[in-house]
C-alpha positions as CSV (number, residue, x, y, z in Angstrom):
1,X,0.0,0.0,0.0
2,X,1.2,3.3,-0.6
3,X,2.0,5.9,1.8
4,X,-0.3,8.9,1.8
5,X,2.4,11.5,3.9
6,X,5.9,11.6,3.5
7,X,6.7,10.8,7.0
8,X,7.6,7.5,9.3
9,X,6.7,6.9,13.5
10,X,10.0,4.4,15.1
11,X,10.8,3.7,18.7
12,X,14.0,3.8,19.5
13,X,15.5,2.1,22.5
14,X,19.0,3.4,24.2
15,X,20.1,2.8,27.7
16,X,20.9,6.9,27.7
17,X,18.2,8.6,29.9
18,X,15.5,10.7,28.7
19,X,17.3,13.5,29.1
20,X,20.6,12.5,28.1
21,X,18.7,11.7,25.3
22,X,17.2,15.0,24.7
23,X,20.4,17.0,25.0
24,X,22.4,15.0,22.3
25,X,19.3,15.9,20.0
26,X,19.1,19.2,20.7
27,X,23.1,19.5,19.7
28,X,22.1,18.4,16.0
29,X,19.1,20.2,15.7
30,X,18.3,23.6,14.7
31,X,14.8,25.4,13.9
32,X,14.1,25.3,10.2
33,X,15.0,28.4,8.6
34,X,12.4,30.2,5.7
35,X,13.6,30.2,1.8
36,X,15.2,33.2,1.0
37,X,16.5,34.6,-2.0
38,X,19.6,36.8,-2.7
39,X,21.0,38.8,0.9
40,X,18.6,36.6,2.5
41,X,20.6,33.3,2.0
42,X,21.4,31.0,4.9
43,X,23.0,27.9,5.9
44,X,22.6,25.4,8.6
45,X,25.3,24.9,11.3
46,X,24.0,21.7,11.9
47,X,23.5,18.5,10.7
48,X,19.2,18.1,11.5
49,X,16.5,21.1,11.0
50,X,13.2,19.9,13.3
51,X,11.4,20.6,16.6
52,X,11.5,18.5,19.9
53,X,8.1,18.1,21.6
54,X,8.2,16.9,25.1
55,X,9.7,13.1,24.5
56,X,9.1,13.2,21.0
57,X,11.0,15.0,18.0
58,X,10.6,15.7,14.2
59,X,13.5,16.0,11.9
60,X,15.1,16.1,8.6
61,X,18.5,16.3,7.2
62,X,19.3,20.1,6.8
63,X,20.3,20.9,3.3
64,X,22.4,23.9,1.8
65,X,21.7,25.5,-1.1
């Protein structure tokens, strides 16, 4: 069957604590940044754009253009 959204649920299982878990997350994410043309170009300094929500988290590979 085909997926309707573009977007996957997994549980992941670690023996880090919740907030251990949490921190190394929030060191590779940063807020998604708006499109931008000419002076308003950007980059990403890290690796992940996305949002952390309580114990769960949404992200995507940041990409430079």
């Amino acid at each position: 069957m085909k997926k309707v959204l573009p977007f996957e649920k997994h549980y992941l299982r670690t023996r880090l604590s919740k907030e251990q878990v949490i921190e190394r997350l929030q060191e590779s994410i940063e807020p998604e940044k708006s499109f931008g043309f000419g002076s308003f170009n950007f980059s990403y300094t890290k690796p992940y754009v996305g949002k952390i929500y309580g114990d769960t988290f949404e992200i995507k590979r940041a990409i430079n253009y």
